[in-house]
C-alpha positions in Angstrom: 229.7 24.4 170.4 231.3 27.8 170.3 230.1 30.5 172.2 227.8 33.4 171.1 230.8 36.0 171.5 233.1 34.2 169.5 230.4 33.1 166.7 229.7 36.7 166.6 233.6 38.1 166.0 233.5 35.1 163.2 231.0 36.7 161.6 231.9 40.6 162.0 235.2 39.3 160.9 234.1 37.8 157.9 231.8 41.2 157.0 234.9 43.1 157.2 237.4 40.7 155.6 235.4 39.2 152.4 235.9 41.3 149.0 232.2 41.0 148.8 231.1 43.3 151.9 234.2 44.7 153.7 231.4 46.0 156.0 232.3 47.1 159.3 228.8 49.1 160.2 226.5 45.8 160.7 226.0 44.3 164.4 225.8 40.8 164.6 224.1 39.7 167.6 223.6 35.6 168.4 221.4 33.8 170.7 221.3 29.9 170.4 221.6 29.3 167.4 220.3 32.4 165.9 222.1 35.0 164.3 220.8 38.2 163.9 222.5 41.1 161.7 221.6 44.3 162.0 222.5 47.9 160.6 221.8 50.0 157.3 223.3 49.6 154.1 222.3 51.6 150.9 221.2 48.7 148.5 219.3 45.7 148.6 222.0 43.7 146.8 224.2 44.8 149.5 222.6 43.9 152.0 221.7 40.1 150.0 225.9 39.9 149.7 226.1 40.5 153.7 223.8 37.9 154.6 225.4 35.4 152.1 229.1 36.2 154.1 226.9 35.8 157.2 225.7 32.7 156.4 229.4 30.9 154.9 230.6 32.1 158.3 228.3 30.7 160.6 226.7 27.2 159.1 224.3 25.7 160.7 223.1 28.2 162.1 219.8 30.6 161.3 220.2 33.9 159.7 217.9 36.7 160.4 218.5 39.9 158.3 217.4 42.6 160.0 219.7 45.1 157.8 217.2 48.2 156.5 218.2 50.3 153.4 218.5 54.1 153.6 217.8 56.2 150.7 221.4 57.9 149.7 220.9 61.5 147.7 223.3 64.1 146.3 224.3 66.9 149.0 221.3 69.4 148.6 222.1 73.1 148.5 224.9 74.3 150.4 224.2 75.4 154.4 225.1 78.8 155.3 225.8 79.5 158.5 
């Protein structure tokens, strides 16, 4: 069995190299045979895509998608300083 680093850099790898996330901003953490993703993305569909790369990446092992959405707006009014 591989250890949790390496498990880990598969997966970040994978977020970042996949034409389906190319996500650099989510931390992958694993313990046993957990994996845990965490981070914010800006849609739900994103964040379903991220777990699916997640989840090629590391079989056989438990995904837990921790990944929260944030609520992305047009600039508001300009800041003066």
């Amino acid at each position: 069995m591989e250890t949790p680093h390496y498990v880990a850099a598969r997966v970040q790898r994978a977020l970042a190299e996949d034409e389906r996330t190319t996500e650099l901003g989510i931390r992958v953490d694993v313990r046993g045979e957990q994996v845990y993703l965490r981070g914010q993305v800006s849609c739900d569909e994103r964040r379903h895509q991220i777990e699916n790369v997640a989840r090629e990446a590391a079989p056989g092992l438990h995904v837990h998608n921790e990944i929260t959405l944030v609520e992305v707006r047009e600039p508001g009014e300009e800041e003066h300083l």
